[in-house]
C-alpha positions in Angstrom: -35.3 5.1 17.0 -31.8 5.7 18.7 -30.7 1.6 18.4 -31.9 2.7 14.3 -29.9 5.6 13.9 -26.9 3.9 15.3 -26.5 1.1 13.3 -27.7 3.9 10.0 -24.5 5.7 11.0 -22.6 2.3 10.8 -23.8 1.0 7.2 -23.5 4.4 6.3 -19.5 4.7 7.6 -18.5 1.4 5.9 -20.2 2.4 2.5 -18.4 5.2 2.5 -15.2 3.5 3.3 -15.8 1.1 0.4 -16.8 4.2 -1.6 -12.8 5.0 -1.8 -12.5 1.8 -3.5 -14.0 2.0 -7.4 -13.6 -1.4 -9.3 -13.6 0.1 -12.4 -9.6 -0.5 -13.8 -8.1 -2.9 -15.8 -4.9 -4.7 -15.1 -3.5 -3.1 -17.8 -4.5 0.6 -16.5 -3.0 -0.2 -13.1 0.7 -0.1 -14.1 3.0 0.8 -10.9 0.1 0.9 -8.8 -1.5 -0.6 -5.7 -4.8 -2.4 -5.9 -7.5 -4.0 -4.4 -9.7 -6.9 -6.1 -13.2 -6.7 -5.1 -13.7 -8.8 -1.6 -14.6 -11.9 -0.8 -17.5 -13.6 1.3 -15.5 -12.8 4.2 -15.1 -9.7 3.1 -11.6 -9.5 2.8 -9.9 -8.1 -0.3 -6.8 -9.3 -2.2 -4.2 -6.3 -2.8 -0.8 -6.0 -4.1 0.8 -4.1 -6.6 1.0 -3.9 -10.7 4.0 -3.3 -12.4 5.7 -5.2 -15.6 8.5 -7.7 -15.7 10.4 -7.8 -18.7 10.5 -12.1 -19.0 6.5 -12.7 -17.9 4.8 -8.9 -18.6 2.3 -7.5 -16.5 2.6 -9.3 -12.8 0.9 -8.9 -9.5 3.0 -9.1 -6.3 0.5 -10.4 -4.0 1.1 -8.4 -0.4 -1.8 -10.1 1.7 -5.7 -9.1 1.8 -6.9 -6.1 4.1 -10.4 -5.7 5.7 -12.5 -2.2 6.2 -13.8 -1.6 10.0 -16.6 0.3 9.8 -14.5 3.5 11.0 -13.1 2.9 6.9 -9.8 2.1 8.6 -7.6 -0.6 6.7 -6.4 -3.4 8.6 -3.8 -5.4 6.6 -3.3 -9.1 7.2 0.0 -9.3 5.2 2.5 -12.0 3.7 4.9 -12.4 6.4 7.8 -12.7 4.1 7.9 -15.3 1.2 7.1 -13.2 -1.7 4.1 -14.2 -4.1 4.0 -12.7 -8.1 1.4 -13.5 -10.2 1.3 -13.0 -14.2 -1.7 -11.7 -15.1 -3.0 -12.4 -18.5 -5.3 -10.0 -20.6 -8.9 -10.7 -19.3 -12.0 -7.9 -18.1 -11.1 -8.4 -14.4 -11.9 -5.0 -12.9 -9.8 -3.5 -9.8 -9.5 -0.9 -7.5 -6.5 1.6 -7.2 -6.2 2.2 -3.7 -6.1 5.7 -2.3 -2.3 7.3 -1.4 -4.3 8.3 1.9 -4.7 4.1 2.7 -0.5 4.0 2.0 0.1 4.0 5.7 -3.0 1.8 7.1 -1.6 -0.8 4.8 2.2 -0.6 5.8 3.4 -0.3 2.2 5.3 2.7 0.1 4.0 4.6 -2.7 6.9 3.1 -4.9 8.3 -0.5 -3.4 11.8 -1.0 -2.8 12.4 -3.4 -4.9 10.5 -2.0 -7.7 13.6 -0.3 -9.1 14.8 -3.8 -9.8 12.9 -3.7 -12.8 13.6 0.1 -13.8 17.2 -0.8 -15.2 17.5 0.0 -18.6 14.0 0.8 -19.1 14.6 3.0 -22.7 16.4 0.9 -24.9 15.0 -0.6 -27.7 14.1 -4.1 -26.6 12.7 -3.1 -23.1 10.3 -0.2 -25.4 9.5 -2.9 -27.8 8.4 -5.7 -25.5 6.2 -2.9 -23.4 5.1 -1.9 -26.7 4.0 -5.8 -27.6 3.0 -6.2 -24.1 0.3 -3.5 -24.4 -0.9 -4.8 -27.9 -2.1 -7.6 -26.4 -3.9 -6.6 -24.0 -5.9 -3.9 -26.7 -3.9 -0.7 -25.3 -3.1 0.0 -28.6 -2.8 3.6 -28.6 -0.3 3.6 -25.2 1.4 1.0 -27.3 2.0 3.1 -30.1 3.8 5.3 -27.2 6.6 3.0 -26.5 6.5 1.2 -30.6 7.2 5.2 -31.9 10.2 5.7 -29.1 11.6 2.4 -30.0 11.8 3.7 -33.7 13.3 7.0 -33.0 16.5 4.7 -31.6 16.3 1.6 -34.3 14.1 1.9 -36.8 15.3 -1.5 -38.2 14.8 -3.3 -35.0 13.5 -6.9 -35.7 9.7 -7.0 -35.7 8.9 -3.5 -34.6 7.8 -2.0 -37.7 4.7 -4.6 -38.2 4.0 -3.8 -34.3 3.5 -0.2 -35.0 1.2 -1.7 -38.5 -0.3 -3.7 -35.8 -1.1 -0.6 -33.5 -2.1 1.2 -36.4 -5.0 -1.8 -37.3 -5.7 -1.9 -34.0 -6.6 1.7 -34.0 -8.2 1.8 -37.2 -5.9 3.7 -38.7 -5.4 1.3 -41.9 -3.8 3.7 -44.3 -1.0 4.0 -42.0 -0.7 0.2 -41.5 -0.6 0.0 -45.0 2.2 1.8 -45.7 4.3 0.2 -43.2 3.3 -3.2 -44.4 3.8 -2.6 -48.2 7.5 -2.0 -47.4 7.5 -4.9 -44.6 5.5 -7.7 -47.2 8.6 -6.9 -50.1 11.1 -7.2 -46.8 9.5 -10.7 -45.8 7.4 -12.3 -48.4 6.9 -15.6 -46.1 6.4 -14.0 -42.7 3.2 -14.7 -41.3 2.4 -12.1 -39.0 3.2 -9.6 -41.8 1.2 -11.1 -44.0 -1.7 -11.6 -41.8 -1.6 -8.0 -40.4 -1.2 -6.8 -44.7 -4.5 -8.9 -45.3 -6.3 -7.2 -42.3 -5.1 -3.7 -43.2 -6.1 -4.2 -47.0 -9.3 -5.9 -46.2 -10.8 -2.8 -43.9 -10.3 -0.7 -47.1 -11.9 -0.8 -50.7 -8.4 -2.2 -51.6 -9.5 -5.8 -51.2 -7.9 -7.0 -54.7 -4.7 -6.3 -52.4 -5.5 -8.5 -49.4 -6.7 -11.3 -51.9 -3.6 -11.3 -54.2 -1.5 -11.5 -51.1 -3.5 -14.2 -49.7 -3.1 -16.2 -52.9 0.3 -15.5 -52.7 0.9 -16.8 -49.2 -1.0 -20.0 -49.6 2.6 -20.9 -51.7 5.1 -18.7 -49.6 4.1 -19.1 -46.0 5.0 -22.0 -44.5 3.2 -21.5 -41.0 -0.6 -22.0 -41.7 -1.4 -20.3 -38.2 -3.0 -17.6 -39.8 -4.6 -19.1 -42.8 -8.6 -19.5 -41.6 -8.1 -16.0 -40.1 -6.7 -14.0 -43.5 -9.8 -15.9 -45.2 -12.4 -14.9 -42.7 -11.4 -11.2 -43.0 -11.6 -10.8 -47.1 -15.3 -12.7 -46.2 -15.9 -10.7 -43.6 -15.3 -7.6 -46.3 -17.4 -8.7 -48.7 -20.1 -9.4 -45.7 -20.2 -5.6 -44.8 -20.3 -4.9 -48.7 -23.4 -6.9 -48.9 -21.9 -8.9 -51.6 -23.9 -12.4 -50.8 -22.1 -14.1 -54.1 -18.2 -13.6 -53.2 -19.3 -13.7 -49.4 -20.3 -17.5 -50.3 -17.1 -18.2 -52.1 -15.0 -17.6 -49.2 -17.4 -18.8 -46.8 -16.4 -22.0 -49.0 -12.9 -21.3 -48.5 -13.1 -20.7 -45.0 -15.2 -24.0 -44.5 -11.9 -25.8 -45.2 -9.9 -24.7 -42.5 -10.0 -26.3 -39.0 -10.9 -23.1 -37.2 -9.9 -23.7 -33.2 -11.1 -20.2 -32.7 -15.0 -20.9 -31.8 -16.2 -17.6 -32.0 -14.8 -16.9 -35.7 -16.4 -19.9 -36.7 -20.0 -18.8 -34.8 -19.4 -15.2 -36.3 -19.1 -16.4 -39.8 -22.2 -18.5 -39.4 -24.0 -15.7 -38.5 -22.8 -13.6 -41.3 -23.9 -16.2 -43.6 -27.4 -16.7 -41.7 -27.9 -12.6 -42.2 -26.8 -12.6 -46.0 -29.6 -15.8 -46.7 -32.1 -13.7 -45.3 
């Protein structure tokens, strides 16, 4: 019964230790911050720290992998010198923030040295715009809308930020606020695509449709860049789909059917629609 309670106290010990670590962030949550990906078979665990780098966006800079005794001390096995970064792209990877009280058991500072490298300049109106972008596309809308409204306050004309806030605002659901942005941006720049998709989006989440249409008619002949073409149809179907309308669903079902879709899941999504509407 002794040998038992022993090697209880143990399991419980390292539980505990990995307790401290919750796997439940996203890169994106984990800006300036140290972190841990979940271990290994060996059970070792990857951890460096998030922060953003104005060329590539969010990066990791890799520090080494760690291990937990089953005191819950930290031993570190770090890089010896040559410094790894890592661009992370916008995925459900979860991490762990490590605890400030693990700081010292890992060798490594709250805030890096070399951190304040990318810290220069960090509130003019390109550096807020790109964070602003950056966070868009990784769905942090509303933290995007943070750095897009700053941005404003210093150039409201700044190239491309209003449609980024309209984009926010979609993004958000917020489509009467979109709207108004893009009504001024579509008269500003009839044949840009992104404005035009993100004016179709807005006016299709809203009993407004006549506007998304007209403007989709509109950029078949303005628009040079057909990127967005399948996905400005798909939207005024998918209104129709929520409006029950089987008749005008099938017309731009029809419509949509022309497009070479390289986005799979549109293409399953719309089948589905159609399947739901037939029965």
């Amino acid at each position: 019964m002794k040998y038992l309670f022993i090697i209880f106290s143990l399991f419980t010990l390292t539980l505990s230790a990995q307790n401290d670590l919750q796997f439940d962030k996203r890169f994106v949550q984990c800006e300036d911050k140290w972190v841990a990906f979940t271990p290994n078979e060996g059970n070792q665990y990857t951890f460096g720290f998030i922060y953003i780098d104005e060329q590539a966006g969010l990066t990791l800079n890799y520090e080494g992998t760690f291990k937990i005794l089953a005191s819950g001390e930290f031993i570190p096995q770090k890089l010896d010198s040559t410094s790894m970064k890592v661009r992370l792209e916008p995925n459900n990877v979860l991490v762990a923030l490590i605890p400030e009280n693990k700081f010292e058991e890992l060798d490594i500072k709250a805030t890096p040295e070399w951190l304040k490298y990318y810290k220069t300049d960090i509130n003019s109106v390109e550096r807020l715009y790109k964070w602003g972008y950056m966070y868009n596309g990784w769905n942090e809308c509303a933290k995007a809308l943070t750095y897009l409204e700053k941005a404003k306050t210093i150039d409201p004309n700044y190239k491309g930020l209003s449609v980024e806030i309209a984009y926010s605002y979609n993004c958000l659901h917020q489509f009467e606020n979109a709207g108004k942005i893009l009504e001024e941006e579509i008269t500003k720049n009839p044949a840009d695509a992104y404005v035009n998709k993100e004016y179709i989006y807005s006016y299709s989440k809203t009993d407004n449709i006549d506007k998304a249409i007209t403007q989709y008619n509109k950029s078949l002949k303005t628009v040079k860049d057909k990127t967005y073409n399948a996905e400005n149809c798909f939207n005024i179907m998918q209104y129709y789909y929520t409006k029950n309308d089987k008749d005008n669903f099938d017309i731009w079902f029809k419509k949509f059917e022309k497009y070479k879709v390289n986005n799979s899941a549109m293409t399953q999504y719309a089948k589905q629609m159609k399947t739901a509407l037939n029965k």
